[in-house]
VOPA-939791 format. One record per residue: residue in three letters; x, y, z of N, C-alpha, C in turn. Coordinates in Angstrom, 1 decimal, m for minus. Example, Ala and Ser with C-alpha at 12.3 -4.5 7.8 and 13.67 -1.06 7.14 Angstrom:
<r "ALA" <13.2 m5.7 7.8> <12.3 m4.5 7.8> <13.2 m3.3 7.8>>,
<r "SER" <12.8 m2.2 7.1> <13.7 m1.1 7.1> <12.9 0.0 7.9>>,
END
This chain:
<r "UNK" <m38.6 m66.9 m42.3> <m37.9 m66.1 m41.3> <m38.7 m64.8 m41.0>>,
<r "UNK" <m38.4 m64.5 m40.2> <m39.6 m63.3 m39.7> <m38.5 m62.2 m39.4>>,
<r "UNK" <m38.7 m60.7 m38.6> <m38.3 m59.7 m38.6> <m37.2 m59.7 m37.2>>,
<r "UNK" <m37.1 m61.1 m36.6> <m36.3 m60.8 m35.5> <m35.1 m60.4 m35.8>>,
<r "UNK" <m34.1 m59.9 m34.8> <m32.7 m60.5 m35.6> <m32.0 m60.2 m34.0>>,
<r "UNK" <m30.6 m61.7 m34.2> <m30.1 m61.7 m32.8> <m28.6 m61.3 m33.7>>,
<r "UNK" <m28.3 m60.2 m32.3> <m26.8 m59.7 m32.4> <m25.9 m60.1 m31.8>>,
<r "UNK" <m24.9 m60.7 m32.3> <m24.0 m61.1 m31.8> <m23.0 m59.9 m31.5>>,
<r "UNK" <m22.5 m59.4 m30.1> <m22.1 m58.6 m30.3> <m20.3 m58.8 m29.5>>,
<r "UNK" <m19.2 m58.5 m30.1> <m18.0 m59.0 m29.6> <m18.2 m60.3 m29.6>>,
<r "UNK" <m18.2 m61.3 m30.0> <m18.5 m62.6 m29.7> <m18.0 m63.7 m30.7>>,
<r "UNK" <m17.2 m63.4 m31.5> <m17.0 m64.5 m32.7> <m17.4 m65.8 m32.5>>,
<r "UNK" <m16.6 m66.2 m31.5> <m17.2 m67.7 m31.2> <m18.6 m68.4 m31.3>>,
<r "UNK" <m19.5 m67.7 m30.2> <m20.7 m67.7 m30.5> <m21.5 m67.6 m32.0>>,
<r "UNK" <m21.0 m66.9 m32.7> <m21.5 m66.1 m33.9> <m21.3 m67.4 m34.8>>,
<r "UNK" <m19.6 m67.8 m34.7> <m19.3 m68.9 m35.6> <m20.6 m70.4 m35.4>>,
<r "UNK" <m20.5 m70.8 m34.3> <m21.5 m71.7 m33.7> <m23.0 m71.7 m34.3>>,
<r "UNK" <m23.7 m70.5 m34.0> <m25.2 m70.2 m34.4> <m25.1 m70.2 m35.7>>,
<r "UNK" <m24.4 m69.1 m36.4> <m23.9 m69.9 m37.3> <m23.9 m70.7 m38.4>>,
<r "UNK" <m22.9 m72.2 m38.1> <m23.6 m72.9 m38.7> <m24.9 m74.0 m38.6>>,
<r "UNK" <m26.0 m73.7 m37.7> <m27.4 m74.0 m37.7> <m28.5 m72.9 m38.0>>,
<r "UNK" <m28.2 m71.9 m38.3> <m28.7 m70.6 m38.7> <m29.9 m71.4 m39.0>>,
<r "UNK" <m29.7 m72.0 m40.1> <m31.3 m72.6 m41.1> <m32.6 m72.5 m40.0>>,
<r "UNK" <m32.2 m73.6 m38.7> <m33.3 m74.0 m37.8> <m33.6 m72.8 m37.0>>,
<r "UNK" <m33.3 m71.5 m37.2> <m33.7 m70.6 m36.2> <m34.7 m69.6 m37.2>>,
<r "UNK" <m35.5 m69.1 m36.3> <m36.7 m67.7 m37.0> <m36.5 m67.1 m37.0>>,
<r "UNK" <m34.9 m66.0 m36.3> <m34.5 m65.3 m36.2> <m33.5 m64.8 m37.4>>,
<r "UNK" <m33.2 m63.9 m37.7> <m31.3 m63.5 m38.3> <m30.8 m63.1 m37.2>>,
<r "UNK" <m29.5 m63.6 m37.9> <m28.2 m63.2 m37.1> <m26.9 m62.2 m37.6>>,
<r "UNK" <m26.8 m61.3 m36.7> <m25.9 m60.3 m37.5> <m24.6 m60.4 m36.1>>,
<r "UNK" <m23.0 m60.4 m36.8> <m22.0 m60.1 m36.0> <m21.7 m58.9 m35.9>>,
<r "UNK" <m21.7 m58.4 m34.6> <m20.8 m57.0 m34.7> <m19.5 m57.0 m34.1>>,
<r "UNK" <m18.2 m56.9 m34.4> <m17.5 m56.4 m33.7> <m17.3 m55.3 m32.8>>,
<r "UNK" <m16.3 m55.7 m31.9> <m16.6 m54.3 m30.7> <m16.3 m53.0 m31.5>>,
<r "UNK" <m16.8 m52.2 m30.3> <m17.1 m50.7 m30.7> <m17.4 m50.4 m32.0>>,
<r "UNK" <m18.3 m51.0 m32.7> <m19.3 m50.9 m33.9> <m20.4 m51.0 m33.2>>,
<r "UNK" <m21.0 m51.4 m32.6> <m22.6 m51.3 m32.0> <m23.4 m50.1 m32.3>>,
<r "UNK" <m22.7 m49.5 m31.9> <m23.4 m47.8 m31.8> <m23.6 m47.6 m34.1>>,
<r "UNK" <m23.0 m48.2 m34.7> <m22.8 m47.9 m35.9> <m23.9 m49.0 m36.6>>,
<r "UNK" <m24.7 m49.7 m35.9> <m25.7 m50.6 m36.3> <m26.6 m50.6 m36.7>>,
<r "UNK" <m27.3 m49.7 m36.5> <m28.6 m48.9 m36.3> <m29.6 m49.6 m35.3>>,
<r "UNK" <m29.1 m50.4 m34.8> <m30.1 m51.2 m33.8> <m31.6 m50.3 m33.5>>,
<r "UNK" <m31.3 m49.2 m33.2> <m32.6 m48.5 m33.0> <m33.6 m48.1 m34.5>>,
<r "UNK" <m33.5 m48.3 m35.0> <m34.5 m48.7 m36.7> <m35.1 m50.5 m36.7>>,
<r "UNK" <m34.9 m50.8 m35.7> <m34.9 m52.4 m35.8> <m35.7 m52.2 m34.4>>,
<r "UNK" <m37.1 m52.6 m34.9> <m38.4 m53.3 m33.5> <m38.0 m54.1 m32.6>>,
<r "UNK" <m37.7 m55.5 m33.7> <m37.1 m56.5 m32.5> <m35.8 m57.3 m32.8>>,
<r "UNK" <m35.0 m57.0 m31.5> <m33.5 m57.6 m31.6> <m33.0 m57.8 m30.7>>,
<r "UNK" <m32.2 m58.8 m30.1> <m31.7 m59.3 m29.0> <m30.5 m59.0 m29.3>>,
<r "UNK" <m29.8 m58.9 m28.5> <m28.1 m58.8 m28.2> <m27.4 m60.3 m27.5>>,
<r "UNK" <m26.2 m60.8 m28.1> <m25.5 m61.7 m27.5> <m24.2 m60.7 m26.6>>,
<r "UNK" <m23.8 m61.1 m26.1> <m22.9 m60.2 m25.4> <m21.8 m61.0 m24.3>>,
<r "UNK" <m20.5 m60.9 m24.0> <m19.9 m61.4 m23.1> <m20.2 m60.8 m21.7>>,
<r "UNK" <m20.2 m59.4 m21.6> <m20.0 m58.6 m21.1> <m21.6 m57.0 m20.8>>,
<r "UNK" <m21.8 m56.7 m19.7> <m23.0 m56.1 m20.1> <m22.7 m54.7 m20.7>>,
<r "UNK" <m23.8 m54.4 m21.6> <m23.4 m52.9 m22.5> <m24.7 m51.8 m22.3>>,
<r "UNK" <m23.9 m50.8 m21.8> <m24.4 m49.7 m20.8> <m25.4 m49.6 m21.6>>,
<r "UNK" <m26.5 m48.9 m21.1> <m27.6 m48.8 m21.3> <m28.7 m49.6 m22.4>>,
<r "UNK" <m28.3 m50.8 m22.7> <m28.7 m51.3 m23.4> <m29.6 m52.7 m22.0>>,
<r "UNK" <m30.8 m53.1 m22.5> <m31.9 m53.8 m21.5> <m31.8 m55.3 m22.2>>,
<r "UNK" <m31.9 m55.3 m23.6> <m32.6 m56.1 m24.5> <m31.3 m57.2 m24.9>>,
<r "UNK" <m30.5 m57.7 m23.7> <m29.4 m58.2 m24.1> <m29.5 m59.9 m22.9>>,
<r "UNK" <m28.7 m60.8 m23.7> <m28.0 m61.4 m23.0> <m26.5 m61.7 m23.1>>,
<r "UNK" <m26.5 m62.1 m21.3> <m25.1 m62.0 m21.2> <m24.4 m63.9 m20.9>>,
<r "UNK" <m23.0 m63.8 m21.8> <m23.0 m65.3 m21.4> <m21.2 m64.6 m21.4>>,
<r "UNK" <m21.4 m64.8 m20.1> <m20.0 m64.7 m18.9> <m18.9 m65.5 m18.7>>,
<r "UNK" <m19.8 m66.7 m18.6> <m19.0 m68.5 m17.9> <m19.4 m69.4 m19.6>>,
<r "UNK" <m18.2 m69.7 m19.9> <m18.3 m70.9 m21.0> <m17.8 m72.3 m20.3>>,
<r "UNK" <m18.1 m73.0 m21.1> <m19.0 m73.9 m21.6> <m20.0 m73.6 m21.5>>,
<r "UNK" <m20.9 m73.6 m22.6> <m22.6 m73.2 m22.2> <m23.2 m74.2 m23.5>>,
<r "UNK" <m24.5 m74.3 m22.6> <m24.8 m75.4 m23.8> <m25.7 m74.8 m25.0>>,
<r "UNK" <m25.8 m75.2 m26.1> <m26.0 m74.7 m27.3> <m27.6 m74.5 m27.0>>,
<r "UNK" <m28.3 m76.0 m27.3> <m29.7 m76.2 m26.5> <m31.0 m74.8 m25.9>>,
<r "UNK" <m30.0 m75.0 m24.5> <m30.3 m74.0 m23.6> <m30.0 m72.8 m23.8>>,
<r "UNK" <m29.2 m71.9 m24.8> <m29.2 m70.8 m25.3> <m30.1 m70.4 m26.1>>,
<r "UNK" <m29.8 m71.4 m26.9> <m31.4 m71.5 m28.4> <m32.9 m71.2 m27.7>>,
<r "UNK" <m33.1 m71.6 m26.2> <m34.3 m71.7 m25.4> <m34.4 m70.3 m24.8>>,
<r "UNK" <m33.3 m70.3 m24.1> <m33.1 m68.6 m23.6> <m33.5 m67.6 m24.6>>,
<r "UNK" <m33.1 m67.6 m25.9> <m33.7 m66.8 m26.9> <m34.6 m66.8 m27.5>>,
<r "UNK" <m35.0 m67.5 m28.2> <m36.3 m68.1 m28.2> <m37.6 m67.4 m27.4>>,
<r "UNK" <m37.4 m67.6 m25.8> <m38.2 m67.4 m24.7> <m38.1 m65.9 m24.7>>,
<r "UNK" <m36.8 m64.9 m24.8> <m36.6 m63.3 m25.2> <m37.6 m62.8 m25.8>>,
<r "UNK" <m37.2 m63.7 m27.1> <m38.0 m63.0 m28.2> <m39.7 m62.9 m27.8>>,
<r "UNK" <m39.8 m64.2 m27.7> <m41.0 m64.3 m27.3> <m41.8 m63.1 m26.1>>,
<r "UNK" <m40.9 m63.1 m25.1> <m41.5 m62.2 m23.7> <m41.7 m60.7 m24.8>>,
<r "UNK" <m40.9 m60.3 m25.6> <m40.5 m59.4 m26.5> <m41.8 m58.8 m27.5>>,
<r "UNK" <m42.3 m60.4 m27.9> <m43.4 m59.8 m29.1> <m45.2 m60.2 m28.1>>,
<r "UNK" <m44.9 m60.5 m26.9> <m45.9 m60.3 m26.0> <m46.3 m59.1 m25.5>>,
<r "UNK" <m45.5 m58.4 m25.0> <m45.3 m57.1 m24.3> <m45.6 m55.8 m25.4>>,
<r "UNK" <m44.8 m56.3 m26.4> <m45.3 m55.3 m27.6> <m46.9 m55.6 m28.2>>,
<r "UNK" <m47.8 m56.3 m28.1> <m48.8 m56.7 m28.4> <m49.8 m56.4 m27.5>>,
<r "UNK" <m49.2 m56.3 m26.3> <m50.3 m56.0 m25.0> <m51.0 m54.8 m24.9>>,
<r "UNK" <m50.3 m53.7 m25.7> <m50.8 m52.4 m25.6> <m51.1 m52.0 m27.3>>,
<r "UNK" <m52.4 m51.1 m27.4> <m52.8 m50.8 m28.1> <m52.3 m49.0 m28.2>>,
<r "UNK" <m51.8 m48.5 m28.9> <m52.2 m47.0 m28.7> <m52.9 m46.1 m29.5>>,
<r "UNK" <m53.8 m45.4 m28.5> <m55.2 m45.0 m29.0> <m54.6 m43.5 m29.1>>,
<r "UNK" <m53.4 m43.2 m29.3> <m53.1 m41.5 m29.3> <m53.1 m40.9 m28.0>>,
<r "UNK" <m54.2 m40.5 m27.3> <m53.9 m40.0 m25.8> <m54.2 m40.9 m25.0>>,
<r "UNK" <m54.7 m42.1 m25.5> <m54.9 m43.2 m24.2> <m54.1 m44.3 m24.8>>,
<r "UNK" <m54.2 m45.3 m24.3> <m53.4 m46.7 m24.3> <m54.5 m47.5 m23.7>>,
<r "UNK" <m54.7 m48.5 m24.8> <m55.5 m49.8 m24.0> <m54.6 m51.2 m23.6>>,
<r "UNK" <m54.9 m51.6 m23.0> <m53.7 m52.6 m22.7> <m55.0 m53.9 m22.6>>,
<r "UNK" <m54.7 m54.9 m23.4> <m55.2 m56.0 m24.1> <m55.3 m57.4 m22.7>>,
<r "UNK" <m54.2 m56.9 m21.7> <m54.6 m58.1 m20.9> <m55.3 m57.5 m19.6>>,
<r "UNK" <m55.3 m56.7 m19.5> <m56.3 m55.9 m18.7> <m57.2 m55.7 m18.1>>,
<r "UNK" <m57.8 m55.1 m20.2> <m58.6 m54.1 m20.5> <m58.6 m53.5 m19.9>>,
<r "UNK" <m57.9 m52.3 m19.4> <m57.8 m51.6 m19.1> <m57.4 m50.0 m20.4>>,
<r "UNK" <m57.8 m49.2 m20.2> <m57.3 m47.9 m21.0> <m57.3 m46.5 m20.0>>,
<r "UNK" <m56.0 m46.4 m20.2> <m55.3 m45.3 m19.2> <m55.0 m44.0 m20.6>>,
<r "UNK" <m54.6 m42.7 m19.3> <m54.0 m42.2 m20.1> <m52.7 m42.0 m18.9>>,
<r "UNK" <m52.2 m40.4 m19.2> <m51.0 m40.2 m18.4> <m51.5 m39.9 m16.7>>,
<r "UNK" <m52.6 m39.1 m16.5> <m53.4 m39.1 m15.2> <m54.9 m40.3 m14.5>>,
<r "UNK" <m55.4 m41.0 m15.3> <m56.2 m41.7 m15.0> <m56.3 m43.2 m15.9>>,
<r "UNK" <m57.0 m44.0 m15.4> <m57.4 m45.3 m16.0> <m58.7 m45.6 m15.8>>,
<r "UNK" <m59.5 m46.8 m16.5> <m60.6 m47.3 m16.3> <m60.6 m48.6 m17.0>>,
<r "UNK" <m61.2 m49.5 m16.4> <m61.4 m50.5 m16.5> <m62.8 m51.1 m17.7>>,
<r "UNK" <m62.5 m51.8 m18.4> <m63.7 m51.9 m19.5> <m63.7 m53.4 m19.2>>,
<r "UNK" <m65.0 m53.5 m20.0> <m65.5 m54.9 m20.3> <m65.4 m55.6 m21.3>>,
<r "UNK" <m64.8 m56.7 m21.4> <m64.6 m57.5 m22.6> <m65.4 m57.0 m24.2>>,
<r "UNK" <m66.5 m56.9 m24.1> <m67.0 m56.0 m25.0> <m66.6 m54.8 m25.4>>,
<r "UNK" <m66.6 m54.2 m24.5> <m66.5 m52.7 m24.3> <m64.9 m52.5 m24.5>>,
<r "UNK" <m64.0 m53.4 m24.4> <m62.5 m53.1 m25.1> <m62.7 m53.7 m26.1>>,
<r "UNK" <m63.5 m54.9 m26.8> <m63.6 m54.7 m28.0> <m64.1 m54.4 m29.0>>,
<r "UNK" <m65.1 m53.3 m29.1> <m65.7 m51.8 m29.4> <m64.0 m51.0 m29.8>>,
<r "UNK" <m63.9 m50.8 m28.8> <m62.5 m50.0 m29.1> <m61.4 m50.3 m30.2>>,
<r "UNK" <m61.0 m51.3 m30.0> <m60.1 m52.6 m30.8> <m60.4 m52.3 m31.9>>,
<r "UNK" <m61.7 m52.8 m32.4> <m62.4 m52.7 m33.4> <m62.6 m51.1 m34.1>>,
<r "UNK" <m62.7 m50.4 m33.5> <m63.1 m48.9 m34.1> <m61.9 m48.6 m34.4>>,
<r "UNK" <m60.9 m49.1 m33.5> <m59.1 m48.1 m34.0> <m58.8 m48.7 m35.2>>,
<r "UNK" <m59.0 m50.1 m35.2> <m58.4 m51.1 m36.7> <m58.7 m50.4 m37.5>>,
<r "UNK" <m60.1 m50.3 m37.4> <m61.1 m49.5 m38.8> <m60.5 m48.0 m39.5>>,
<r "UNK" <m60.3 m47.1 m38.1> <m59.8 m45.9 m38.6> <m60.6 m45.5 m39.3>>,
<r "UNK" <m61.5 m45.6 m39.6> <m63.1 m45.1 m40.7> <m64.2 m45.3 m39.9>>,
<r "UNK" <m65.5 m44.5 m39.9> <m66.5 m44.7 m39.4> <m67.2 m46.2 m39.6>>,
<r "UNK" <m67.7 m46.8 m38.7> <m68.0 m48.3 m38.6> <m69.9 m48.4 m38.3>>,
<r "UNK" <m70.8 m48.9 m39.1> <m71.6 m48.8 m38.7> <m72.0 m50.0 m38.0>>,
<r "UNK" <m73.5 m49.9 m37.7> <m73.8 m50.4 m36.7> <m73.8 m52.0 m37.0>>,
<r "UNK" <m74.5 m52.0 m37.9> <m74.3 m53.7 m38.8> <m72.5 m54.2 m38.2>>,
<r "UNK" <m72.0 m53.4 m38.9> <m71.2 m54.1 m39.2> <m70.6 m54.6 m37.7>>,
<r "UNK" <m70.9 m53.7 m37.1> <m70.5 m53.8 m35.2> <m70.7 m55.2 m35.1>>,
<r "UNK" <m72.1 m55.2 m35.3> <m72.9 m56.5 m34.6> <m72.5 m57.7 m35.6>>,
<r "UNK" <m71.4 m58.2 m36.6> <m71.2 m58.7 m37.0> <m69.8 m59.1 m36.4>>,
<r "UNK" <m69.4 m57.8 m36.8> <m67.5 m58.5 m36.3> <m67.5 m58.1 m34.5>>,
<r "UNK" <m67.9 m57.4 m33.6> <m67.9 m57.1 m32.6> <m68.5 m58.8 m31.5>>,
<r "UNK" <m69.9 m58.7 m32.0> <m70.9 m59.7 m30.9> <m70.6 m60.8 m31.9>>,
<r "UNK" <m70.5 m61.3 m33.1> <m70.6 m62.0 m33.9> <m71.4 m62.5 m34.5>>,
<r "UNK" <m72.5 m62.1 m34.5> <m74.1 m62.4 m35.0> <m74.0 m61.7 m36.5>>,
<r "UNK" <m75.3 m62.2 m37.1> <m75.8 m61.7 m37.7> <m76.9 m60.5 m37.6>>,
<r "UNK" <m77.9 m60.7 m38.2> <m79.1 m59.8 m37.8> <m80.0 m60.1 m36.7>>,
<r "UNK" <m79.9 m61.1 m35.9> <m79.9 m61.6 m35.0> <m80.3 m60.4 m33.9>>,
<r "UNK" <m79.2 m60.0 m33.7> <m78.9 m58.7 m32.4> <m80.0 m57.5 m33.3>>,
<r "UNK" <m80.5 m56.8 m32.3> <m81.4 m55.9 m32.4> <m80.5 m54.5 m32.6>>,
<r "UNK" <m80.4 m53.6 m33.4> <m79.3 m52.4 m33.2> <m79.3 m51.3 m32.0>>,
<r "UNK" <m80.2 m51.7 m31.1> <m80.5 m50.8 m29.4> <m79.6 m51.6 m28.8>>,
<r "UNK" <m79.3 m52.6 m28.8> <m77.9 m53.2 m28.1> <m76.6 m53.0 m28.2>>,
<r "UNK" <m76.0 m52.2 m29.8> <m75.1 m52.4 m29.7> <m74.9 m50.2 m29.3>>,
<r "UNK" <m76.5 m49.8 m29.7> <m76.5 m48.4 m29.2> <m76.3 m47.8 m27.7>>,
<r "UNK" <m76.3 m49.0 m27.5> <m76.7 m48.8 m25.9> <m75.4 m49.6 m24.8>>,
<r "UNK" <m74.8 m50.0 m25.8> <m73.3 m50.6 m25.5> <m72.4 m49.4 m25.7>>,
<r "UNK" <m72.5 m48.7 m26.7> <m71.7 m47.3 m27.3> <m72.1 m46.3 m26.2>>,
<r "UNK" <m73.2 m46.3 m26.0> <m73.8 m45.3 m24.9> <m72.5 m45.3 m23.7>>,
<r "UNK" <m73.1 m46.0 m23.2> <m72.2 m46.6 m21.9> <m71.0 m46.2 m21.6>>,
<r "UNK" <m70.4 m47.0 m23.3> <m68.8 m46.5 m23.2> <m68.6 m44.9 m23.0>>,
<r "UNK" <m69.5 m44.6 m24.0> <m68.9 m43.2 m24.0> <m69.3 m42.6 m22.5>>,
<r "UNK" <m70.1 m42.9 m21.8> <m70.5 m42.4 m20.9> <m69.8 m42.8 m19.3>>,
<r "UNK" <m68.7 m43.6 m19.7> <m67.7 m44.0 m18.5> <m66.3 m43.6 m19.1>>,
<r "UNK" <m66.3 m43.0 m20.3> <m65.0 m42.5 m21.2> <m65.1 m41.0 m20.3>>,
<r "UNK" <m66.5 m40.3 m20.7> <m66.5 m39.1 m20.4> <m66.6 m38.8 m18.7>>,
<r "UNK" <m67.0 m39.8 m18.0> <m66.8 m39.8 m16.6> <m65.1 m39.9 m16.1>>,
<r "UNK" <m64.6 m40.6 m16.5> <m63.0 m41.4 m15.8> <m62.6 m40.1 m16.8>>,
<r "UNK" <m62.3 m39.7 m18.1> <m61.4 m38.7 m18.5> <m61.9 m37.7 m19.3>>,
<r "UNK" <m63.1 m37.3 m18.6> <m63.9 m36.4 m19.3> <m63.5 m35.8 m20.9>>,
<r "UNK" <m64.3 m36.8 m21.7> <m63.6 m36.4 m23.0> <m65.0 m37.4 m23.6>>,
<r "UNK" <m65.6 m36.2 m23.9> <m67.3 m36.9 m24.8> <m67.0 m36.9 m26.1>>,
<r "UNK" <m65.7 m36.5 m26.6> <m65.7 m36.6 m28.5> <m64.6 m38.4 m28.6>>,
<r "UNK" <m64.2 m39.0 m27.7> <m63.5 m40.2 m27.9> <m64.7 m41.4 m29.1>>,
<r "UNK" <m65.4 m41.4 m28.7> <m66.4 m42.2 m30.2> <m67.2 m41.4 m30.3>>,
<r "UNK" <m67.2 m40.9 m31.7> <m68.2 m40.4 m32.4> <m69.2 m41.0 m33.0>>,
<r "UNK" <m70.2 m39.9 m33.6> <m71.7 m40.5 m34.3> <m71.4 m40.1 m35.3>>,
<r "UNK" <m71.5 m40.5 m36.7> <m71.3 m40.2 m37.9> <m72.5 m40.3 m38.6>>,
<r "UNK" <m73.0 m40.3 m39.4> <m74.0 m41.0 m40.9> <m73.5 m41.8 m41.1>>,
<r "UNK" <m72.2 m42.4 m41.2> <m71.8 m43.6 m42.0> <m71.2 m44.3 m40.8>>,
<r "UNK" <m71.1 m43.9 m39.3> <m71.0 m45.0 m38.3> <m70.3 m44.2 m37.0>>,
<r "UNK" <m69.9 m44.9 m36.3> <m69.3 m44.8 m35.4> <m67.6 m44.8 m35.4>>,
<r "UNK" <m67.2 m44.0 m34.9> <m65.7 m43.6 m35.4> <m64.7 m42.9 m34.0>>,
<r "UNK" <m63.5 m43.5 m33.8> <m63.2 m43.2 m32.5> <m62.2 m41.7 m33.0>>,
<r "UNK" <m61.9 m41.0 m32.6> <m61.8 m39.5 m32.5> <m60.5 m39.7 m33.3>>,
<r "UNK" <m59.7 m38.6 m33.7> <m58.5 m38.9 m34.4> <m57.6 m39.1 m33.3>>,
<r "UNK" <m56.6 m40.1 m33.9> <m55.6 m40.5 m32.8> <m54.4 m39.5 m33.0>>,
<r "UNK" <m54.4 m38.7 m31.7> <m53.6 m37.5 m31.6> <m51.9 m38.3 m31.1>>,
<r "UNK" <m50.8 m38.6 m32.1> <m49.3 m38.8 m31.1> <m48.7 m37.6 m31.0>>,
<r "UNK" <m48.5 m37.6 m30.2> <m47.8 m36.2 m29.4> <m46.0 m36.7 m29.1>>,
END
């Protein structure tokens, strides 16, 4: 079982049903009765779907089942497919503190501008935020291009070049990857 969890919310019926097949699903299942929602903590919880008769104000992350008979099947698929759209969209964006890279893109914006990178060149980035530690150049050309010693180290200097030099064009900001002694290191990630 993984960290989903579907809420049944007002809904006994449903609850009873899922229920008893619980086993075959990836998800948990928690019932709430009405006007307990708010008493859930739903917001300490990344990912969670709502079952619902009825739609509940300001809440996005829900479905609603209105008209019964409904078939078991096609609910299981409905959610399923949620969850799914759910841990896509949370995956797509990277955040870099003042910028955001977004994975299907490549793109890295901040709140006034964006730029477009190159498959490489977002994964330089990728690569330097995982690390959080200065990354040298070896190791670049290892996990970055995939090679061994292979690659010459002017290629991957001159890849770093670049970036920094379309970082500091599009959002003028020349400290986003640094030069270290012990490697290359992307700036501290500032959340505001």
């Amino acid at each position: 079982m993984n960290d989903q969890t579907l809420v049944i919310y007002d809904f006994s019926v449903i609850y009873k049903i899922l229920k008893e097949i619980e086993d075959h699903f990836n998800f948990r299942l928690i019932n709430i009765s009405k006007n307990k929602l708010q008493d859930c903590r739903l917001k300490n919880m990344d990912n969670f779907l709502i079952i619902s008769p009825k739609k509940i104000k300001n809440e996005d992350n829900l479905i609603i089942i209105d008209k019964l008979p409904i078939e078991i099947p096609k609910l299981i698929e409905s959610i399923n497919i949620k969850f799914l759209k759910k841990i896509y969209n949370q995956q797509s964006e990277i955040d870099l503190g003042n910028y955001k890279l977004n994975l299907n893109s490549r793109m890295i914006f901040n709140n006034e501008n964006s730029l477009n990178l190159t498959e490489r060149e977002a994964n330089i980035i990728i690569f330097l935020s995982k690390s959080g530690k200065p990354v040298k150049i070896s190791k670049l050309q290892t996990e970055v291009w995939g090679h061994n010693s292979k690659l010459e180290t002017h290629t991957v200097e001159t890849h770093i070049y670049r970036l920094r030099s379309k970082i500091s064009k599009s959002f003028k900001d020349d400290n986003f990857i640094s030069s270290t002694k012990q490697g290359y290191v992307l700036k501290k990630i500032n959340h505001e």
